[in-house]
N, C-alpha and C positions, 0 to 999 in steps of 0.2 A: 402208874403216874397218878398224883393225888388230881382232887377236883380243882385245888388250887392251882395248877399248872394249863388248865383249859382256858379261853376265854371266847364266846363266841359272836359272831357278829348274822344277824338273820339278816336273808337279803331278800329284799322287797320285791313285789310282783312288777316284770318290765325292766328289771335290772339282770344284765349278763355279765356274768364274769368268770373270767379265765384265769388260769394260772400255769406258768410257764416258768418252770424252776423257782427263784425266789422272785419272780415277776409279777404281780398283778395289775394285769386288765379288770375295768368295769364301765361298763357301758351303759346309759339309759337313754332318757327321753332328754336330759339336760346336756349330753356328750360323752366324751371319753377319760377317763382318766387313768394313766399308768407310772407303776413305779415300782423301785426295784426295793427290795425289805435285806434284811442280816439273814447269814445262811446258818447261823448261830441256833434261830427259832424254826418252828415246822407249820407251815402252813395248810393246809387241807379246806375241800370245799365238799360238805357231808349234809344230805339232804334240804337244803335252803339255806344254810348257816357257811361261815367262814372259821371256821376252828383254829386260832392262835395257839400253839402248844411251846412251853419250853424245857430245854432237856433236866434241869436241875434248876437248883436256889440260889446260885451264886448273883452277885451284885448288878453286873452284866448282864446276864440272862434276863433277871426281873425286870432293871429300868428297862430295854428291849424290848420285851413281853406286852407293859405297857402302852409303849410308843405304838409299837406296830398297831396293835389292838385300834388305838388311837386314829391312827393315821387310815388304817383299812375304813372302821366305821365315817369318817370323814369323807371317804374314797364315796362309798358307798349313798350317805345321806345328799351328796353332792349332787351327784347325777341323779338320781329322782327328782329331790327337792330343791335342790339349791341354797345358797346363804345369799345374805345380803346385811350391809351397815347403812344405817343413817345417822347422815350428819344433818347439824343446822349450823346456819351462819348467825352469828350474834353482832349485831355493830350498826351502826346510822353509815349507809352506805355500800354495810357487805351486802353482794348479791352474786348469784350461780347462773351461769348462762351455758347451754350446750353449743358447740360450733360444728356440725359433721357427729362423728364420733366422739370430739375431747371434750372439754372442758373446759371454760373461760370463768375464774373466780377473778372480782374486785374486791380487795381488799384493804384499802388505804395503802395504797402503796402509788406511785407515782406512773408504774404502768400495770397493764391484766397479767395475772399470773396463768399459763395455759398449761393443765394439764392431760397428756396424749391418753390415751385410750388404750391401755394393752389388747394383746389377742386374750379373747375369754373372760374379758371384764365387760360389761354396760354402765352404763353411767345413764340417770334418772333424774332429772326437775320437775318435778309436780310445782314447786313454788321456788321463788327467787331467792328465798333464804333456805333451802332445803334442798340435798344432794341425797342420792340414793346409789349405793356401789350394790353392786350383784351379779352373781359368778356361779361356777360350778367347782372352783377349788377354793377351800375357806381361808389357806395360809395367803394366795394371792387377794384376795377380797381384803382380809384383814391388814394385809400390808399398804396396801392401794389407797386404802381410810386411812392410815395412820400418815403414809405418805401427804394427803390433802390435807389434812389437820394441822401437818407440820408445818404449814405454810404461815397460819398464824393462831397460835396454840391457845384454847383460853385464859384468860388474865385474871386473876385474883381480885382485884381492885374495884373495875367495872363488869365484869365479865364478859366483854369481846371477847370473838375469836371463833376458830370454827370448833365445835362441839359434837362429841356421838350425840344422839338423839335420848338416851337414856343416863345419861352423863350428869353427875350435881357435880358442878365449881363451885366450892367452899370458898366465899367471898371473906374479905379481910375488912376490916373497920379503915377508914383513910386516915389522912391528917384530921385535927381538928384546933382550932382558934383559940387558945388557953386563955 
């Protein structure tokens, strides 16, 4: 098998993982994560490393190869480290308040928008225009910000709206008085 067909993922001191057919467990200091991979690829766990292998070059194989590679290393950075997104709220009026667990955003809107708290999400206010998501799986962290965003997206014009923290909204020129 060429070198091309390897991919490996080293796994950090404190971090346990199993593998149970096309199954992976990993376990850290941040929690658990498991999930089942294509029985198409060959998984192996060889001296500190997670070994991705695929049986040929075919289309299939490769995008697979990728994913997995992907999704393992994700597995992996999670549970030691963890992800997290920041938003900010942009507008005369927006403001982030925690209730419990969820989340209460005002947003111009006529009532508080509340959003609940999954299992394995936090939610964070350090400031009243500033939401902080943080997780141990990066697909739910990232959905969960796009989720609150979607609430009220930023606007071109003014730029309200709720924003990632690292985010340019490319503003437009308005009317003007000919």
């Amino acid at each position: 098998m060429s070198r091309i067909g390897k991919m490996p993922v080293v796994i950090p001191d404190g971090v346990d993982v199993n593998l149970d057919g096309s199954t992976l467990t990993v376990k850290g200091k941040g929690g658990e994560l498991t999930q089942t991979f294509s029985d198409i690829l060959t998984i192996k766990i060889e001296e500190g490393t997670i070994i991705v292998e695929r049986p040929d070059d075919e289309i299939k194989s490769r995008s697979l190869h990728g994913l997995t590679r992907s999704l393992i290393n994700n597995m992996v950075t999670g549970v030691s480290a963890g992800y997290k997104k920041e938003l900010e709220l942009v507008g005369v009026g927006y403001r982030a308040q925690l209730k419990g667990k969820d989340l209460e955003l005002a947003l111009g809107y006529s009532h508080p928008v509340l959003v609940k708290c999954p299992d394995g999400i936090t939610f964070e206010c350090p400031e009243n225009t500033k939401i902080i998501v943080s997780g141990i799986d990066k697909q739910k962290v990232g959905q969960i910000a796009a989720d609150i965003r979607k609430h009220r997206p930023p606007e071109p014009y003014k730029g309200k709206g709720i924003r990632y923290s690292d985010e340019y909204v490319r503003r437009k020129e308005g009317k003007t008085a000919a």
